[in-house]
Backbone as a chain_set.jsonl record, in Angstrom:
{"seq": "XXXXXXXXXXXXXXXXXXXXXXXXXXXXXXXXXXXXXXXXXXXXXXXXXXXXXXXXXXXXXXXXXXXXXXXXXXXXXXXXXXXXXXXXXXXXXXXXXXXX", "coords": {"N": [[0.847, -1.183, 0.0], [0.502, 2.091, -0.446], [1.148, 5.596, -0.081], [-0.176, 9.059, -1.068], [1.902, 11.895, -1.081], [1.761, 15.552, -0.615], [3.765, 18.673, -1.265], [2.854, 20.937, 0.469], [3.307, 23.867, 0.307], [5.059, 23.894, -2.02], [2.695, 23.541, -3.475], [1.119, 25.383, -2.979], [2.813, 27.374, -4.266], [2.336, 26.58, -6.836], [-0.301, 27.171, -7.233], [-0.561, 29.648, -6.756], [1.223, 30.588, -9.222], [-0.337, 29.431, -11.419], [-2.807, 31.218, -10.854], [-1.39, 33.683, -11.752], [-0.659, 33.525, -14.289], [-3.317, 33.019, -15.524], [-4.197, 35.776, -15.405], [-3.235, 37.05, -17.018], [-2.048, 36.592, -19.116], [-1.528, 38.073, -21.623], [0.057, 39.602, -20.66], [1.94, 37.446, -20.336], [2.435, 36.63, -23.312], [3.559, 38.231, -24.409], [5.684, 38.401, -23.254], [7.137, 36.447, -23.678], [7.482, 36.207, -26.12], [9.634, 38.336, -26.238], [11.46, 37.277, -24.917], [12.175, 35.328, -26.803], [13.042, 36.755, -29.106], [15.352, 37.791, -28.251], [16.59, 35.266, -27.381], [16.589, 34.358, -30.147], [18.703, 36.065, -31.31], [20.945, 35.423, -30.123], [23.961, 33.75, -30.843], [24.687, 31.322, -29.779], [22.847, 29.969, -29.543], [19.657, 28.512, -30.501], [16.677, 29.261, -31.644], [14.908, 27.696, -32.181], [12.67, 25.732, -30.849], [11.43, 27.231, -28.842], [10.773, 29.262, -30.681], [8.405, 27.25, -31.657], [6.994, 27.072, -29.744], [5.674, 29.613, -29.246], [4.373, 29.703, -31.242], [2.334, 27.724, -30.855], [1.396, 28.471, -28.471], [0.278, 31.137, -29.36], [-1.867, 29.669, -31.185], [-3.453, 28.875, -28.911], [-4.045, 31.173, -27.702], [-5.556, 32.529, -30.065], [-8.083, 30.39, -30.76], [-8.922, 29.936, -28.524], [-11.869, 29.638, -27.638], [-13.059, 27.994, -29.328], [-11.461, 25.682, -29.058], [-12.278, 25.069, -26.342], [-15.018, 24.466, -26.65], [-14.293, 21.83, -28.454], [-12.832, 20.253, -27.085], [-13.626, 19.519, -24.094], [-13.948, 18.239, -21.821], [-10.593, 17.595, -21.287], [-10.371, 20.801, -21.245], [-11.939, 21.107, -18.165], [-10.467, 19.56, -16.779], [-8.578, 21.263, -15.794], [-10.085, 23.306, -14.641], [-11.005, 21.937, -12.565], [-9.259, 21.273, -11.251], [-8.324, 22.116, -8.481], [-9.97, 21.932, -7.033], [-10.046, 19.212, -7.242], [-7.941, 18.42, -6.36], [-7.586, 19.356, -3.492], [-9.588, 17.583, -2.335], [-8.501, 15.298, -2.588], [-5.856, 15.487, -0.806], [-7.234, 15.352, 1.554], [-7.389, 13.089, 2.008], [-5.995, 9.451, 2.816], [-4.505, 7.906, 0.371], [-4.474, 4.596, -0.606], [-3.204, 1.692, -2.517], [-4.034, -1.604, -3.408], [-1.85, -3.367, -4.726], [-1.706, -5.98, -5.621], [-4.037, -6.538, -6.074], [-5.657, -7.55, -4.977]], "CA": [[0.0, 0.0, 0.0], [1.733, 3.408, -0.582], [0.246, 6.93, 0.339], [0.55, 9.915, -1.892], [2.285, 13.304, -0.016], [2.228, 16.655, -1.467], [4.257, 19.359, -0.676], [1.577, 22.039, 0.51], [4.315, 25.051, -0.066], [5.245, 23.915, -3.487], [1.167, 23.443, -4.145], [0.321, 26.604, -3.1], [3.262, 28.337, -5.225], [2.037, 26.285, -8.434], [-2.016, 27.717, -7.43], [-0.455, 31.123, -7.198], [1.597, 30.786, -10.97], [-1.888, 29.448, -12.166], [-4.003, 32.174, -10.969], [-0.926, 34.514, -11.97], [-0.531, 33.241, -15.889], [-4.145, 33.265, -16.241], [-4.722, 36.95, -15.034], [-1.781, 38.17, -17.274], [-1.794, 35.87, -20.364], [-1.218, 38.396, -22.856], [1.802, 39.744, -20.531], [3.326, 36.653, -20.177], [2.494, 36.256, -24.04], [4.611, 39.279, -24.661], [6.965, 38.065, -22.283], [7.597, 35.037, -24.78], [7.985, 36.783, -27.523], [10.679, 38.749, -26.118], [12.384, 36.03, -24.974], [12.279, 34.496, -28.363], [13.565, 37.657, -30.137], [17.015, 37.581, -27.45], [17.662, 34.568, -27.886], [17.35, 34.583, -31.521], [19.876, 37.151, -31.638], [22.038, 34.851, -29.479], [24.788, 33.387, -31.901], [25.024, 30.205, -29.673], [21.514, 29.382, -28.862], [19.143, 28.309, -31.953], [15.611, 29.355, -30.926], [13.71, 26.986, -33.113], [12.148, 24.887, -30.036], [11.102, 28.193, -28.223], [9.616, 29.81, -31.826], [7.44, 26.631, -32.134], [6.217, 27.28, -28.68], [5.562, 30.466, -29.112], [2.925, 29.332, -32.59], [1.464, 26.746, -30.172], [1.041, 29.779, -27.318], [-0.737, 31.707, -30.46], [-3.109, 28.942, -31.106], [-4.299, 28.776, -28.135], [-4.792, 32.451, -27.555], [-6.729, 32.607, -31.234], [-8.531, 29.584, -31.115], [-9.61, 29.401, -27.053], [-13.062, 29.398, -27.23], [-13.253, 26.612, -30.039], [-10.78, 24.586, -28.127], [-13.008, 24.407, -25.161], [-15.814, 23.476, -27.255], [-13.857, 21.154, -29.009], [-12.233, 19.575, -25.843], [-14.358, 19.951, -23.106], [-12.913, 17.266, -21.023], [-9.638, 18.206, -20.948], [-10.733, 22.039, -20.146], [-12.502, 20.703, -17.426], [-9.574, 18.753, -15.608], [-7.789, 22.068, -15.596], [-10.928, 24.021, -14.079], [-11.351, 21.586, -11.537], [-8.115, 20.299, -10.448], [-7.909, 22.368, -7.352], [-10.609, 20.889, -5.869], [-10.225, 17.579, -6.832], [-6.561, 17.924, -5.434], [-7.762, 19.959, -2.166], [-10.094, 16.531, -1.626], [-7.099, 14.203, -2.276], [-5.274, 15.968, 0.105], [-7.866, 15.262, 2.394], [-7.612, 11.539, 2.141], [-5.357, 8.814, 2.031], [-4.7, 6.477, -1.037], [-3.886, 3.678, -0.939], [-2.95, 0.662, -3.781], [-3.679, -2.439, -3.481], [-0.756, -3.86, -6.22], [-1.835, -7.775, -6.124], [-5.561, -6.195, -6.827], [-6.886, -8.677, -3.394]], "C": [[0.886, 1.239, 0.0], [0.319, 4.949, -0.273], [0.579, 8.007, -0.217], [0.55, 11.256, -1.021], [2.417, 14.576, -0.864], [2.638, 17.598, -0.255], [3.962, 20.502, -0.626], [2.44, 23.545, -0.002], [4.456, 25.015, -1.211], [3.399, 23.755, -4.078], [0.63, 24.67, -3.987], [1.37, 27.613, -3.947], [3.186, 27.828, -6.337], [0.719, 26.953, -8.265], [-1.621, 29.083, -7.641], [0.091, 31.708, -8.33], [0.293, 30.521, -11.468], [-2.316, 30.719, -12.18], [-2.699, 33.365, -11.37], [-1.128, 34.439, -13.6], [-1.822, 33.301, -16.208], [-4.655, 34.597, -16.528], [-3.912, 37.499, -15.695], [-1.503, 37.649, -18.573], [-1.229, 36.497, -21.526], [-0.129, 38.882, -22.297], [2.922, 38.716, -20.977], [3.783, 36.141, -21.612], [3.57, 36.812, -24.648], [5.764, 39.05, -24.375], [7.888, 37.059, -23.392], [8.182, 35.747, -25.615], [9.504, 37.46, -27.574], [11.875, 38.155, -25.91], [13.047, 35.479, -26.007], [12.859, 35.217, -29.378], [15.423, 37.687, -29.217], [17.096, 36.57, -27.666], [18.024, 33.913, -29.152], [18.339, 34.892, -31.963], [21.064, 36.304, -30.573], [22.808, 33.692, -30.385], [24.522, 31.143, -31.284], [23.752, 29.578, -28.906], [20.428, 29.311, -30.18], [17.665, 28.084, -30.987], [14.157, 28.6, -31.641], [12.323, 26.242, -31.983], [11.023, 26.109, -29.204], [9.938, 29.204, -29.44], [8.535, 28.72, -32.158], [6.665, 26.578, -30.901], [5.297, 28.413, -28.032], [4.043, 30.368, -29.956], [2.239, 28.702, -31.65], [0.464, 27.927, -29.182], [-0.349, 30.4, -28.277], [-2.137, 31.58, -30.785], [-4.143, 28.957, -30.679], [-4.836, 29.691, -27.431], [-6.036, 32.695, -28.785], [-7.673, 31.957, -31.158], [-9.229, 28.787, -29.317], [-11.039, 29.057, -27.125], [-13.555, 28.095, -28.058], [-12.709, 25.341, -29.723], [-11.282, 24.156, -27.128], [-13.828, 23.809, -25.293], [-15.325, 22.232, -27.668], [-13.603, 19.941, -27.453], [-12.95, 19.304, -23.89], [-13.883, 19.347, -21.465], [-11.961, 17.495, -20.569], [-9.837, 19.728, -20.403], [-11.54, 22.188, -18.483], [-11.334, 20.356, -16.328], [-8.582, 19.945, -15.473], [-9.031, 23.313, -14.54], [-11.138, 23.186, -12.514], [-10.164, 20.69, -10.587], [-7.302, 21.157, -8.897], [-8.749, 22.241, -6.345], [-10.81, 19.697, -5.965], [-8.559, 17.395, -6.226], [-6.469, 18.606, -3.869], [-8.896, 18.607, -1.953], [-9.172, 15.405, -2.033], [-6.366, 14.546, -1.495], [-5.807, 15.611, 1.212], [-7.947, 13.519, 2.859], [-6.579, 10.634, 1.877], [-5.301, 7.819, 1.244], [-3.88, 5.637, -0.97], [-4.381, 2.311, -2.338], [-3.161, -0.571, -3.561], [-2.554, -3.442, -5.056], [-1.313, -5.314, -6.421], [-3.434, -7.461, -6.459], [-6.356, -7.335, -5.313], [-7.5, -7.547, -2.48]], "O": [[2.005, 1.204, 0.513], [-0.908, 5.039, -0.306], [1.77, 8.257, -0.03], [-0.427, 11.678, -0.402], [3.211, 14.57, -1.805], [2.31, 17.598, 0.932], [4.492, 21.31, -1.389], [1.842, 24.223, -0.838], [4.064, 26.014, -1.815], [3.161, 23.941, -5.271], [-0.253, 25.08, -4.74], [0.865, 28.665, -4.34], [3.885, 28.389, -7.18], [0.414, 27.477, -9.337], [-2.155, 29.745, -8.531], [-0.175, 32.859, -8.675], [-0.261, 31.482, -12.002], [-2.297, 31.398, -13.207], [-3.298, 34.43, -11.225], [-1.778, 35.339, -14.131], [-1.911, 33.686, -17.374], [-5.36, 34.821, -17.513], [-3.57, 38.593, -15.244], [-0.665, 38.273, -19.224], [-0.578, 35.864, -22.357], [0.875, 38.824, -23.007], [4.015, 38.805, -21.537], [4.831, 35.509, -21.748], [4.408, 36.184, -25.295], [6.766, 39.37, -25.015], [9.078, 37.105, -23.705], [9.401, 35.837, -25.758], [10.339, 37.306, -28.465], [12.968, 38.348, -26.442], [14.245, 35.209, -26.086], [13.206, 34.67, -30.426], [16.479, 37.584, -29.842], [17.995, 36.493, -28.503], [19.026, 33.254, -29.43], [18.955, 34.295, -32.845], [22.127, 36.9, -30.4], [22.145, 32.68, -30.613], [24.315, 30.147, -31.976], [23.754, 28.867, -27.901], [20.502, 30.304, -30.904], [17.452, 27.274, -30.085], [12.953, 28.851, -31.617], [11.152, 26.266, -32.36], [9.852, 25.779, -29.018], [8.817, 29.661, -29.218], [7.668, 29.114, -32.938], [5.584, 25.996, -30.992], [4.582, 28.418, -27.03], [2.95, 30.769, -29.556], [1.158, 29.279, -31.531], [-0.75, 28.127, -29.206], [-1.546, 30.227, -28.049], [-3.091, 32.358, -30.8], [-5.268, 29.006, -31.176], [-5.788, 29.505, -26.673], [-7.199, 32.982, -28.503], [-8.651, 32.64, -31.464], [-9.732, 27.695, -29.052], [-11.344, 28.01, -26.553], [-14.321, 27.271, -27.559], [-13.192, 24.234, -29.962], [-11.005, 23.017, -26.751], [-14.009, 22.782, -24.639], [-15.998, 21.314, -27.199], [-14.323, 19.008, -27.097], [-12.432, 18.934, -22.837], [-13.604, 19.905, -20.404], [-11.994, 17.691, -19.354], [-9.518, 19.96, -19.237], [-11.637, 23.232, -17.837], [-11.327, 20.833, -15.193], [-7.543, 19.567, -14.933], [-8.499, 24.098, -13.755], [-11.392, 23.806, -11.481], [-10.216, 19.862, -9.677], [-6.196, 20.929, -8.406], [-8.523, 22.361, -5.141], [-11.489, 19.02, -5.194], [-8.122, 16.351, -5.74], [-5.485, 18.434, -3.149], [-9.147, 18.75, -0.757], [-9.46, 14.384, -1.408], [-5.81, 13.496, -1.172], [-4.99, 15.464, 2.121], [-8.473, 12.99, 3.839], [-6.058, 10.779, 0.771], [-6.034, 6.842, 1.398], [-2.681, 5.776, -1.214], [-5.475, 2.115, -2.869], [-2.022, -1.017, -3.426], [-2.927, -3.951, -6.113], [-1.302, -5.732, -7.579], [-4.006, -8.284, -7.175], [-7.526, -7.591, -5.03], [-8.22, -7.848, -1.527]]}, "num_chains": 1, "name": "protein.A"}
């Protein structure tokens, strides 16, 4: 049987990047971009991985409201995953591994 532990400090500074990146999206979109233009211009850094993350970012600013339609499910487990992980917190889990 095993018991899963979170580390309430690191959970409450990932709830406070959430509710920060959502309240700021087009900063932090900006933010990217800038990023992506320095280290373009950086001789020994090739920003191909970072410019295709940037199109993806894009996407999903253009194309939000059809994506939720589209996906509903998945937008869902992001709407509700701080209270289904504030009632796992609340309980412990255990495994049976041989399934008895």
């Amino acid at each position: 049987m095993g018991e899963i532990k979170v580390n309430k400090k690191k959970l409450q500074a990932i709830s406070e990047l959430e509710k920060s990146f959502k309240l700021n999206i087009q900063e932090e979109h900006d933010d990217l971009i800038e990023l992506c233009t320095q280290m373009s211009n950086d001789e020994q850094f090739t920003a191909g991985c970072v410019e295709g993350f940037i199109e993806l970012f894009n996407i999903l600013i253009k194309y939000e409201e059809q994506l939720i339609v589209a996906f509903p499910e998945l937008f869902k487990s992001f709407t509700t995953y701080d209270s289904e992980l504030s009632n796992l917190l609340k309980k412990k889990i255990h495994t049976d591994l041989d399934g008895k």
